[in-house]
DSSP file (Angstrom, degrees, kcal/mol; ACC not computed):
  #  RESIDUE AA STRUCTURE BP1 BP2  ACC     N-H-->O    O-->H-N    N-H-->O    O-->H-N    TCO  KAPPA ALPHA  PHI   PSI    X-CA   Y-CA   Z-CA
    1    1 A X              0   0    0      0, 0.0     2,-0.3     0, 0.0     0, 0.0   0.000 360.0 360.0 360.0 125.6  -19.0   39.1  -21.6
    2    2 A X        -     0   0    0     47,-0.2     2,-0.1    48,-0.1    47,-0.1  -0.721 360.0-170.5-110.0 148.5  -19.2   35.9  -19.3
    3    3 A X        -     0   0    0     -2,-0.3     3,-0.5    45,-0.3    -1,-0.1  -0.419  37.7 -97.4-131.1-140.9  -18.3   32.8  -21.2
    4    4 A X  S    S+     0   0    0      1,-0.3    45,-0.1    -2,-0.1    -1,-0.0   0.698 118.0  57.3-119.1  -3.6  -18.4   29.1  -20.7
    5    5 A X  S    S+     0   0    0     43,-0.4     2,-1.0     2,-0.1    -1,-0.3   0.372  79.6  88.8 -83.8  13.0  -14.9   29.0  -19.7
    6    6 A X  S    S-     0   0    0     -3,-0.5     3,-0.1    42,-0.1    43,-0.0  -0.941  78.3-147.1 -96.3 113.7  -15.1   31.4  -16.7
    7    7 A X        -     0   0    0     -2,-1.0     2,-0.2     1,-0.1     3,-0.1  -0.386  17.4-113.3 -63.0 150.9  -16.0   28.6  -14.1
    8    8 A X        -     0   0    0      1,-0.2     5,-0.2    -2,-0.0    -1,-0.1  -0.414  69.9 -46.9 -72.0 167.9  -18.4   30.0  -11.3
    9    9 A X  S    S+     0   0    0     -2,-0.2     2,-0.2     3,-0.1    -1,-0.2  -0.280  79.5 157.1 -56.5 117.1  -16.7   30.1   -8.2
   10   10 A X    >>  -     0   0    0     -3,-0.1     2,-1.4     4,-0.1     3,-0.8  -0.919  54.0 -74.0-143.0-177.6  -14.8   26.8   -7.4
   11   11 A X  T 34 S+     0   0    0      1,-0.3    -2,-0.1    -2,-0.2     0, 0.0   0.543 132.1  41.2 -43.3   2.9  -12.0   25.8   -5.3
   12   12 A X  T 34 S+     0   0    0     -2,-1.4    51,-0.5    51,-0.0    -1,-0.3   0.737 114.3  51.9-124.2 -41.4   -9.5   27.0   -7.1
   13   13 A X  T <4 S+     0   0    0     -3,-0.8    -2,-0.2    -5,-0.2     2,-0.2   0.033  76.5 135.1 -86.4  33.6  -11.4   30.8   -8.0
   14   14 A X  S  < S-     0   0    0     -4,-0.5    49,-1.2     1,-0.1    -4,-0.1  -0.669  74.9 -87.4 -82.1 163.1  -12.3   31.6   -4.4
   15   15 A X  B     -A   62   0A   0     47,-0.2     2,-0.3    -2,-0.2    47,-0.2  -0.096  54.0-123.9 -48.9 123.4  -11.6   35.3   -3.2
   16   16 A X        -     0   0    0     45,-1.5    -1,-0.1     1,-0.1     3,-0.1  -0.550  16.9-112.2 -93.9-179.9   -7.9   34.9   -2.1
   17   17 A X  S    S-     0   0    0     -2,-0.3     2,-0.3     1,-0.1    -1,-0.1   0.634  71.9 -69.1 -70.9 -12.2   -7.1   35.9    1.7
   18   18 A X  S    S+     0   0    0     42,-0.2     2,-1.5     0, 0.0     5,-0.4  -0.995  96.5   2.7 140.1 179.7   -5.0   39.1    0.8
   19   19 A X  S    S+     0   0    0     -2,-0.3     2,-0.1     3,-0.1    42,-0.1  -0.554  86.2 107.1 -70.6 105.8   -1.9   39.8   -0.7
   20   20 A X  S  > S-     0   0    0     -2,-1.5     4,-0.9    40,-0.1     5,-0.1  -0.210  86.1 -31.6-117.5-129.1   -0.2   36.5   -1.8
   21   21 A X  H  > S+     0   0    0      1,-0.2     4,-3.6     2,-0.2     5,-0.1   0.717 127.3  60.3 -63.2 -26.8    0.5   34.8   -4.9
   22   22 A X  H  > S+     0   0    0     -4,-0.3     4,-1.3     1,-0.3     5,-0.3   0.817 101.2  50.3 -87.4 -31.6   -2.6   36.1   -6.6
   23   23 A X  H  > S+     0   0    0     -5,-0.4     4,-0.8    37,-0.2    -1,-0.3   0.807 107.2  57.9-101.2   4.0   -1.8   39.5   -6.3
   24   24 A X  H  X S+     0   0    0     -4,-0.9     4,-3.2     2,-0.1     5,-0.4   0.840 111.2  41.3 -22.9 -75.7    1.5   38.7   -7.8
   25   25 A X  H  X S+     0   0    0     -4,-3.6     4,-1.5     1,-0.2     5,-0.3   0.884 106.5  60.6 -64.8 -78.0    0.2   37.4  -10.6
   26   26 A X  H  X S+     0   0    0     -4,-1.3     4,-1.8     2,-0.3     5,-0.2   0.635 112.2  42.5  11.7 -64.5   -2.5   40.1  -11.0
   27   27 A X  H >X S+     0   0    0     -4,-0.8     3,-2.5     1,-0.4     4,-2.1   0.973 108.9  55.3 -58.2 -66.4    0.3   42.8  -11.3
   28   28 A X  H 3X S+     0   0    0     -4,-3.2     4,-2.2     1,-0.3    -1,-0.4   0.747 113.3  47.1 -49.0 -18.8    2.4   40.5  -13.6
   29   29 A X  H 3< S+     0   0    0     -4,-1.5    -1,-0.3    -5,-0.4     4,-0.3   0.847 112.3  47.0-108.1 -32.9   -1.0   40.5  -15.8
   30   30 A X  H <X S+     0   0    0     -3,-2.5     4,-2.4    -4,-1.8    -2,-0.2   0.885 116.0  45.6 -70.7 -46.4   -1.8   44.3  -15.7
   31   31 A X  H  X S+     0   0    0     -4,-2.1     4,-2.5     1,-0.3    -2,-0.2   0.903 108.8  48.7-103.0 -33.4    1.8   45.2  -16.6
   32   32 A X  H  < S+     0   0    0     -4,-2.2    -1,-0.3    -5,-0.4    -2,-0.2   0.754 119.3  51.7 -83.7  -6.1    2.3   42.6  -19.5
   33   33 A X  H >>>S+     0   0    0     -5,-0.3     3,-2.3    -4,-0.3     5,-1.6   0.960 108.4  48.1 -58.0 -77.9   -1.5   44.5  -20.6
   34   34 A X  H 3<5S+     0   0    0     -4,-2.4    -3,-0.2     1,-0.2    -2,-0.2   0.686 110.6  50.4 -37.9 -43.2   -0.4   47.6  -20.3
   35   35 A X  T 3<5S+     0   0    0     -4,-2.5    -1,-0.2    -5,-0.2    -2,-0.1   0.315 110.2  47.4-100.4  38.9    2.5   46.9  -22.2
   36   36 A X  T <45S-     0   0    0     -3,-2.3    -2,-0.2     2,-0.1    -1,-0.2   0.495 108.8-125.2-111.8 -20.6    0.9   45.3  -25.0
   37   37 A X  T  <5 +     0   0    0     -4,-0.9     2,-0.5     1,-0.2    -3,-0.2   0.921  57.7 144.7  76.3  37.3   -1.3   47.9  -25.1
   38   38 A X      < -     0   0    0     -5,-1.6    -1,-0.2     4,-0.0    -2,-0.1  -0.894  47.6-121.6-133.1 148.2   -4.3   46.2  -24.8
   39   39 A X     >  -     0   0    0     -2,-0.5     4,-2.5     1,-0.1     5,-0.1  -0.520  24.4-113.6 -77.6 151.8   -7.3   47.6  -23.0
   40   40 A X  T  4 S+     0   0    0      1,-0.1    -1,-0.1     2,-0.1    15,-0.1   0.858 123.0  50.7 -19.8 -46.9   -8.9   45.5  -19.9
   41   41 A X  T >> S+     0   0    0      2,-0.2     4,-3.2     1,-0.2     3,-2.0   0.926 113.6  50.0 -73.1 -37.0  -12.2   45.0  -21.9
   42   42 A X  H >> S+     0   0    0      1,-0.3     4,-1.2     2,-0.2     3,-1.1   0.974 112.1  45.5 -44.0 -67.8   -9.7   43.6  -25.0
   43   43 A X  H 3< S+     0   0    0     -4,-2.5    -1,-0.3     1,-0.2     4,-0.2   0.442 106.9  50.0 -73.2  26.8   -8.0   41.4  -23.2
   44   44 A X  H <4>S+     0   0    0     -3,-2.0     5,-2.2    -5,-0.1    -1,-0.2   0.529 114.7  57.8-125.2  -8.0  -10.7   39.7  -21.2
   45   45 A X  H X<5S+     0   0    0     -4,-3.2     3,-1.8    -3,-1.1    -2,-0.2   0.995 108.6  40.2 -48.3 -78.9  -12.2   39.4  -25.0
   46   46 A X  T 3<5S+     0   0    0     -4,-1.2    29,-0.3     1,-0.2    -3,-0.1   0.673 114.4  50.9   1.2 -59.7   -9.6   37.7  -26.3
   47   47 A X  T 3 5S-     0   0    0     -5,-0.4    25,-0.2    -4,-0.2    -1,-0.2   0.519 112.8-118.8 -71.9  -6.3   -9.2   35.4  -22.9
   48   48 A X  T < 5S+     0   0    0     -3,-1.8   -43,-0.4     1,-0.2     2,-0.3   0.865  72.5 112.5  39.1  40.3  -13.3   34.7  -23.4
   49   49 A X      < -     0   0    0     -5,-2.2    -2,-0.2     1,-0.2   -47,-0.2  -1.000  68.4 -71.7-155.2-171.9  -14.2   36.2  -20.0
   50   50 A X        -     0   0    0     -2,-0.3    -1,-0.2     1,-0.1     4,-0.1   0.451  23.7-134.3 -47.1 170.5  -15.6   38.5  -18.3
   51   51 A X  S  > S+     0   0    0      2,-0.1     4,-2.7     3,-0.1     5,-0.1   0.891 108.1  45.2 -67.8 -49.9  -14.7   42.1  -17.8
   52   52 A X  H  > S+     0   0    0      1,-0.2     4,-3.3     2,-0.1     5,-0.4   0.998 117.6  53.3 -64.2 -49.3  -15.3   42.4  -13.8
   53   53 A X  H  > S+     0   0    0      1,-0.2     4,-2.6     2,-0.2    -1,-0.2   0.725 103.4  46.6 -61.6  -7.6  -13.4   39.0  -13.7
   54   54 A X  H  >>S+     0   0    0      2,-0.2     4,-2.1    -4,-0.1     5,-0.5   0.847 118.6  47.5 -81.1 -56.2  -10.4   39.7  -15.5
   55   55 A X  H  X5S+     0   0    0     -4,-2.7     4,-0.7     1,-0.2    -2,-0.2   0.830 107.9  57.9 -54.3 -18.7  -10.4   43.1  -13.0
   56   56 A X  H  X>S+     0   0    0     -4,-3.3     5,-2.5    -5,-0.1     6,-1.6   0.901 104.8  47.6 -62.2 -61.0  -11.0   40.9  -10.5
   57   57 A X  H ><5S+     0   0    0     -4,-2.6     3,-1.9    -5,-0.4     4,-0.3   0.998 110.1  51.3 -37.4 -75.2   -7.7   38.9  -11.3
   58   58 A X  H 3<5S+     0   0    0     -4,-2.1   -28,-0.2     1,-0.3    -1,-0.2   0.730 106.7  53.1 -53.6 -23.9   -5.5   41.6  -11.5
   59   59 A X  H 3<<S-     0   0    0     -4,-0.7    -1,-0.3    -5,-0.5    -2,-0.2   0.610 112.2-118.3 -90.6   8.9   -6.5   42.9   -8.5
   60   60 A X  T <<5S+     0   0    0     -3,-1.9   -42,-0.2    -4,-0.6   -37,-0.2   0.759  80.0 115.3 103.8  22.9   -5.9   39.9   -6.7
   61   61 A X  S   <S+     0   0    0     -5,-2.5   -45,-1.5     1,-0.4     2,-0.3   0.548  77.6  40.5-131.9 -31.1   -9.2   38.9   -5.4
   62   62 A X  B     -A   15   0A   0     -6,-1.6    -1,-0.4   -47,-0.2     2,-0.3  -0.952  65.0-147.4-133.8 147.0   -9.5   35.6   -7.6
   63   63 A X        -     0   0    0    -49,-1.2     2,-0.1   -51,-0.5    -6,-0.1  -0.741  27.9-132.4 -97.2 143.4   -7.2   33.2   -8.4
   64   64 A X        -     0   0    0     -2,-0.3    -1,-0.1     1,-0.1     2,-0.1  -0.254  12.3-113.1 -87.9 166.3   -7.8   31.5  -11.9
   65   65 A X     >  -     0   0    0     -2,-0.1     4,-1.8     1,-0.1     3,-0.4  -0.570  36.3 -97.6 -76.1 160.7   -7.9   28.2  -13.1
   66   66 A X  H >> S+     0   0    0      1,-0.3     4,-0.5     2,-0.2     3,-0.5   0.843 129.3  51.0   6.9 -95.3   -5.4   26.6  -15.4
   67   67 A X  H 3> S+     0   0    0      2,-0.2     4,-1.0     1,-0.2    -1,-0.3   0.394 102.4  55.0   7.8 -61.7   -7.5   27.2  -17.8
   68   68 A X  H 3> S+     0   0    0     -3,-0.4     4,-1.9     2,-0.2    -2,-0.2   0.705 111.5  49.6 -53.3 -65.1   -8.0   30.9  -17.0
   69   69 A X  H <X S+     0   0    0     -4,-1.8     4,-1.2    -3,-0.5    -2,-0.2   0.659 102.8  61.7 -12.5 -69.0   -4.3   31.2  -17.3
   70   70 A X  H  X S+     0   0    0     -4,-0.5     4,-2.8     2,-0.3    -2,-0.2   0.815 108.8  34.3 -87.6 -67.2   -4.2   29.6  -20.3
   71   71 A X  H >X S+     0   0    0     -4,-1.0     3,-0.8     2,-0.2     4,-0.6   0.998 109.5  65.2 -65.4 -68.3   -6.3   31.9  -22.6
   72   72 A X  H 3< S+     0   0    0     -4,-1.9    -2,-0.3     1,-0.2    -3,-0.2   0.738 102.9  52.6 -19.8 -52.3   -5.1   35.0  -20.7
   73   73 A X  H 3X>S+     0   0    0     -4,-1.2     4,-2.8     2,-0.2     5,-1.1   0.908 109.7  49.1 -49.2 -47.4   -1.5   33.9  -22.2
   74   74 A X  H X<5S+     0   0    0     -4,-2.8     3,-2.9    -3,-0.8     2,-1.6   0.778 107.9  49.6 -67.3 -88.3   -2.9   33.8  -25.4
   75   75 A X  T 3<5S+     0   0    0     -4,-0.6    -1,-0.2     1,-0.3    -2,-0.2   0.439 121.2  35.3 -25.9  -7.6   -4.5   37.0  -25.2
   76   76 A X  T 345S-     0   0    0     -2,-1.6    -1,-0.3    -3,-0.5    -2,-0.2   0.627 110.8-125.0-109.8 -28.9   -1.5   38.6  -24.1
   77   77 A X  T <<5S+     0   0    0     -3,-2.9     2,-0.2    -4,-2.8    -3,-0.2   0.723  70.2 116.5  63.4  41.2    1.1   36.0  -26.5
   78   78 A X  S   <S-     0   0    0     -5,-1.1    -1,-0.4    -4,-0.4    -2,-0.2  -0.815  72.0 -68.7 -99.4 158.6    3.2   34.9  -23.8
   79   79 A X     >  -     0   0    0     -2,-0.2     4,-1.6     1,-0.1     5,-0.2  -0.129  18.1-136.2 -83.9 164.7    3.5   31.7  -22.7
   80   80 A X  H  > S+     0   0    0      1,-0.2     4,-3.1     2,-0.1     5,-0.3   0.974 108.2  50.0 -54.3 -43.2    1.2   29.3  -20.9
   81   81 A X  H  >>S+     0   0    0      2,-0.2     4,-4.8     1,-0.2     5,-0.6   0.975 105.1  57.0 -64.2 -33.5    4.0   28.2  -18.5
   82   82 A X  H  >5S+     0   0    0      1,-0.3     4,-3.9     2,-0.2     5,-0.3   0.886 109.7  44.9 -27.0 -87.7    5.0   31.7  -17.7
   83   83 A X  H  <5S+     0   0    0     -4,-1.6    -1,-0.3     2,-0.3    -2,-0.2   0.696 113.5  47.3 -20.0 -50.7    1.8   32.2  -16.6
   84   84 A X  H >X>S+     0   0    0     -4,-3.1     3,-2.6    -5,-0.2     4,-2.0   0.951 113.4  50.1 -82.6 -48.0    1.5   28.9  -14.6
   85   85 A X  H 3<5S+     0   0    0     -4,-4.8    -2,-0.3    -5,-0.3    -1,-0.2   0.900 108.2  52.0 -77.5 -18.8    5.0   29.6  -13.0
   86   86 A X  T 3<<S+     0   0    0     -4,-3.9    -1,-0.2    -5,-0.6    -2,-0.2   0.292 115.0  49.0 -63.1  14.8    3.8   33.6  -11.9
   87   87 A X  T <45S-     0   0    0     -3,-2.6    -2,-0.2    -5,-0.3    -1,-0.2   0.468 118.9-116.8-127.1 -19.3    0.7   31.5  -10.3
   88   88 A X  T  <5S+     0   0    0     -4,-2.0    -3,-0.2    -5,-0.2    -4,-0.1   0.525  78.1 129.0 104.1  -3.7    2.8   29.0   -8.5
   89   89 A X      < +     0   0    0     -5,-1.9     2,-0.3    -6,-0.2    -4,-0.2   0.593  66.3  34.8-102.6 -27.1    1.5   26.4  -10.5
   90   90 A X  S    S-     0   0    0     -6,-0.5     2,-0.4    -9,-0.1    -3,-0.1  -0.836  86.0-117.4-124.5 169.4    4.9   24.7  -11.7
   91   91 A X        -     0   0    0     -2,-0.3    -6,-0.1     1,-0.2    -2,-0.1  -0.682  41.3 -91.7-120.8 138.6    7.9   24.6   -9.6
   92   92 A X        -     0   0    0     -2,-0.4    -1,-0.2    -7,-0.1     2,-0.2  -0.317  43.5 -96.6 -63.9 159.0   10.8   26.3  -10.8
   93   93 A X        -     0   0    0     -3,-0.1     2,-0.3     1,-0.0    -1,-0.0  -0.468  30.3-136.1 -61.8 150.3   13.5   24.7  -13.0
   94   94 A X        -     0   0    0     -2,-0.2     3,-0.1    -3,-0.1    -1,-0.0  -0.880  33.1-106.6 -66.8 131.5   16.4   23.5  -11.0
   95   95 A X        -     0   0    0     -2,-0.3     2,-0.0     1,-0.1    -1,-0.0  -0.402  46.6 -98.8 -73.9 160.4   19.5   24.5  -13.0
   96   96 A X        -     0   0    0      1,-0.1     2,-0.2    -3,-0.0    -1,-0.1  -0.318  43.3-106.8 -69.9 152.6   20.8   21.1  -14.6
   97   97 A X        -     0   0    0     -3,-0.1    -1,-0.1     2,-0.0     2,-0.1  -0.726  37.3-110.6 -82.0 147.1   23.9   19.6  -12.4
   98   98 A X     >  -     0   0    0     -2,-0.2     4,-0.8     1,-0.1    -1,-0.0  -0.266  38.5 -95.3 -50.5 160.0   27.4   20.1  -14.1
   99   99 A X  H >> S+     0   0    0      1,-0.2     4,-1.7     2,-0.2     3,-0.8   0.878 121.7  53.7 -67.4 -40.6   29.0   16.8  -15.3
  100  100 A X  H 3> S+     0   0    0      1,-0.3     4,-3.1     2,-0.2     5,-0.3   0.989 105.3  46.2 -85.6 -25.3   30.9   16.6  -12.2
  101  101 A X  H 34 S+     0   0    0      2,-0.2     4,-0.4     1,-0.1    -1,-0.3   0.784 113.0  51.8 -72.4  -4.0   28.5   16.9  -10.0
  102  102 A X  H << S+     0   0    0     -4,-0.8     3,-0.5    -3,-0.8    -2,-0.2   0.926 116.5  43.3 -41.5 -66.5   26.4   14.3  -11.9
  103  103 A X  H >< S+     0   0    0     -4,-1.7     3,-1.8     2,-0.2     6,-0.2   0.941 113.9  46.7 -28.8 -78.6   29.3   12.2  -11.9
  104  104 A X  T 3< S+     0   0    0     -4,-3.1    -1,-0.2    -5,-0.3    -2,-0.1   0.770 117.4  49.9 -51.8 -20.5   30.3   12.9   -7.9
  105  105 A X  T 3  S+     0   0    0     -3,-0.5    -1,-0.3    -4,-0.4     2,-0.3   0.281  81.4 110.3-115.1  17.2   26.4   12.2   -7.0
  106  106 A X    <   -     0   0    0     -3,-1.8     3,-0.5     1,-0.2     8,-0.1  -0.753  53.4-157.9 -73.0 151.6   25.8    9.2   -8.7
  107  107 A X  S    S+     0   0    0     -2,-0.3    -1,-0.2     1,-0.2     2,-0.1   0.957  83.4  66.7 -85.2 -35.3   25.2    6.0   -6.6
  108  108 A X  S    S+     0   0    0     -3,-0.1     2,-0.2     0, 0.0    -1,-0.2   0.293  89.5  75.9 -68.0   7.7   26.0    3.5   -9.1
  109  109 A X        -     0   0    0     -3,-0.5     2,-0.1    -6,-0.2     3,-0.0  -0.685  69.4-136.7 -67.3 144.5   29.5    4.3   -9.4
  110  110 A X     >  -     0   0    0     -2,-0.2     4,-1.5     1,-0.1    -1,-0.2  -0.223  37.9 -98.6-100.7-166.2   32.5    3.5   -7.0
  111  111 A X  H  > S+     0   0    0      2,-0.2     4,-1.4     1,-0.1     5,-0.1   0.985 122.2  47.8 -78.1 -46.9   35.2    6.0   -6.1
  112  112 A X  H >> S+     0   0    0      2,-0.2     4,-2.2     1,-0.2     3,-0.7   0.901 113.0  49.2 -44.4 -54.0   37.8    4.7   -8.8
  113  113 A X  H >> S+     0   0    0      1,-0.3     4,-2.1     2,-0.3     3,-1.5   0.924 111.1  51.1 -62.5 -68.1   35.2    4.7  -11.5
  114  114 A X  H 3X S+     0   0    0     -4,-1.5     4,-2.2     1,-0.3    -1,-0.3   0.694 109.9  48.2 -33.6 -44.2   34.3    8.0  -10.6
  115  115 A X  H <X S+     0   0    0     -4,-1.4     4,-0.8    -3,-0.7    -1,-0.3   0.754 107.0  50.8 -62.0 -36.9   37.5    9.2  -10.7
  116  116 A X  H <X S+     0   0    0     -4,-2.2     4,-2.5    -3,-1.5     5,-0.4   0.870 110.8  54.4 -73.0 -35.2   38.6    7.8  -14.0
  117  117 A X  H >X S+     0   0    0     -4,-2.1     4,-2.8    -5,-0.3     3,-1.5   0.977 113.3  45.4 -54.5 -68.4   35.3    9.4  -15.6
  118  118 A X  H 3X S+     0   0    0     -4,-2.2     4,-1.6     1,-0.3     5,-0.3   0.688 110.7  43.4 -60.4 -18.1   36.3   12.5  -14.2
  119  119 A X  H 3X S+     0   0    0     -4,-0.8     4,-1.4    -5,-0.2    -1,-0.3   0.895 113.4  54.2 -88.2 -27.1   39.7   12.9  -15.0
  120  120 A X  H <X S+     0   0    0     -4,-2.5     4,-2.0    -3,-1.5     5,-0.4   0.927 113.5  48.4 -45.5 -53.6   38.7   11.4  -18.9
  121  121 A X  H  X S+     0   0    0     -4,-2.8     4,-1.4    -5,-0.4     5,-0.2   0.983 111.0  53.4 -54.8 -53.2   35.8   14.7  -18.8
  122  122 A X  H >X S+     0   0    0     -4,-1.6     4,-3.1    -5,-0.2     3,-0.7   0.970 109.5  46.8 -44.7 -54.5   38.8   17.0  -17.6
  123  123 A X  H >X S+     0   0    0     -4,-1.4     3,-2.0    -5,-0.3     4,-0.8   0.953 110.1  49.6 -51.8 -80.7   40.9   16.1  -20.4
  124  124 A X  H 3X S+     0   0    0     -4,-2.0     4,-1.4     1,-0.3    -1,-0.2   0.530 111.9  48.0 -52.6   2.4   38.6   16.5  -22.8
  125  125 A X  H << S+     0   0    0     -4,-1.4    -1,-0.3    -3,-0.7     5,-0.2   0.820 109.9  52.7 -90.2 -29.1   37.6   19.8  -21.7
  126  126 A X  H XX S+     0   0    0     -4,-3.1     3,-7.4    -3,-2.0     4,-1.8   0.960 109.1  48.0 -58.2 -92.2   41.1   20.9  -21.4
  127  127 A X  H 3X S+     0   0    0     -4,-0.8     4,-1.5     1,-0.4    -3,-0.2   0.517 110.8  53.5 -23.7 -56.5   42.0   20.0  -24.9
  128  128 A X  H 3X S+     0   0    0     -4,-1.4     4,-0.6     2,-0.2    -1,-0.4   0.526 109.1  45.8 -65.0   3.8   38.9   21.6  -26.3
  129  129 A X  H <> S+     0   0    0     -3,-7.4     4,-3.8     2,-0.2     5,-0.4   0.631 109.2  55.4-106.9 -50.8   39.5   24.7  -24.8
  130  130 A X  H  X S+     0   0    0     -4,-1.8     4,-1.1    -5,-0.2    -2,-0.2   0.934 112.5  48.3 -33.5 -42.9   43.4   24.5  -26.0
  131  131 A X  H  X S+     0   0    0     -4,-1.5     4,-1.0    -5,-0.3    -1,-0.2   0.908 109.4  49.0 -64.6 -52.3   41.8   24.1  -29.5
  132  132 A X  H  X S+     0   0    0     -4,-0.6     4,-1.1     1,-0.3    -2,-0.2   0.809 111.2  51.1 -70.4 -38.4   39.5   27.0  -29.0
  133  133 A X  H  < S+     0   0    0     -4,-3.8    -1,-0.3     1,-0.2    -2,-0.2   0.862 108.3  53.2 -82.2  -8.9   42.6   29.1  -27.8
  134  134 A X  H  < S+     0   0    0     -4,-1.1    -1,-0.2    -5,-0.4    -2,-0.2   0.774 111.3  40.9 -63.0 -38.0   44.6   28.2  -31.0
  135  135 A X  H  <        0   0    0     -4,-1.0    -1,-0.2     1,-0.2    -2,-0.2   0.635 360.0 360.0-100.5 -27.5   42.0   29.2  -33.7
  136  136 A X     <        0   0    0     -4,-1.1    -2,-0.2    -3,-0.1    -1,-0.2   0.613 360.0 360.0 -80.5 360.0   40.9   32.9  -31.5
C-alpha cells in the first residue's frame, strides 16, 4: 500500500552503492520485526508504506528519509533517535567530561583557580563517600 509519505525516489532514497550504512540499518529493522513479531506486510502498514519498500529497506537497497525512519519507529515502538542514530543520522553522544576534566579544560580559569576548585570538589567527594561508608 503506497502512501503519501513514501517519497518517490529522491536524494536521500536512492539505491545505496552496497553494503554500508543502509544495510546496517536494514538488518537492525528486520531483527527488531522479527522480534516484535510483526509481519513485513504489518509493519510497512503501520509505517504507511509500501510492502516492496519496506523489503527494500531491510535489504539495504534504499535508504529512508527522516521521515521514513520516523514512522518505522513507531511501528516497531522504539525510538525515533535510535533509528536516526542506526542510520547515521545523529552523531553519537560523547560521554559527559568528569568534573575534573571540565575544570582542567576550561580556558577561563588560571592554574591557582583551577586548583582551589579542584581540591574544594576532592574534599567534598571524599567526605561524601566517608559518610556513605559510615551508614553501609
Amino acid at each position: 500500500m503506497a502512501s503519501v509519505n513514501e517519497p518517490s525516489a529522491s536524494k536521500s532514497d536512492e539505491p545505496s552503492d552496497g553494503p554500508s550504512d543502509g544495510l546496517d540499518l536494514g538488518a537492525f529493522i528486520r531483527q527488531q520485526r522479527e522480534r516484535s513479531a510483526i509481519s513485513l506486510r504489518k509493519l510497512a502498514d503501520l509505517a504507511g508504506i509500501s510492502n516492496p519498500y519496506l523489503s527494500q529497506i531491510e535489504r539495504g537497497l534504499r535508504k529512508p528519509s527522516a521521515e521514513i525512519l520516523r514512522s518505522i519507529a513507531r511501528g516497531l515502538s522504539i525510538s525515533a533517535e535510535t533509528m536516526y542514530s542506526r542510520a547515521g543520522l545523529l552523531e553519537e553522544r560523547r560521554p559527559r567530561p568528569t568534573v575534573v576534566e571540565a575544570v582542567e579544560a576550561d580556558p577561563d580559569l588560571d592554574a591557582r583557580q583551577r586548583q582551589v576548585l579542584l581540591d574544594v570538589y576532592r574534599t567534598f567527594v571524599r567526605e561524601s563517600r566517608d559518610r556513605t561508608e559510615e551508614t553501609a
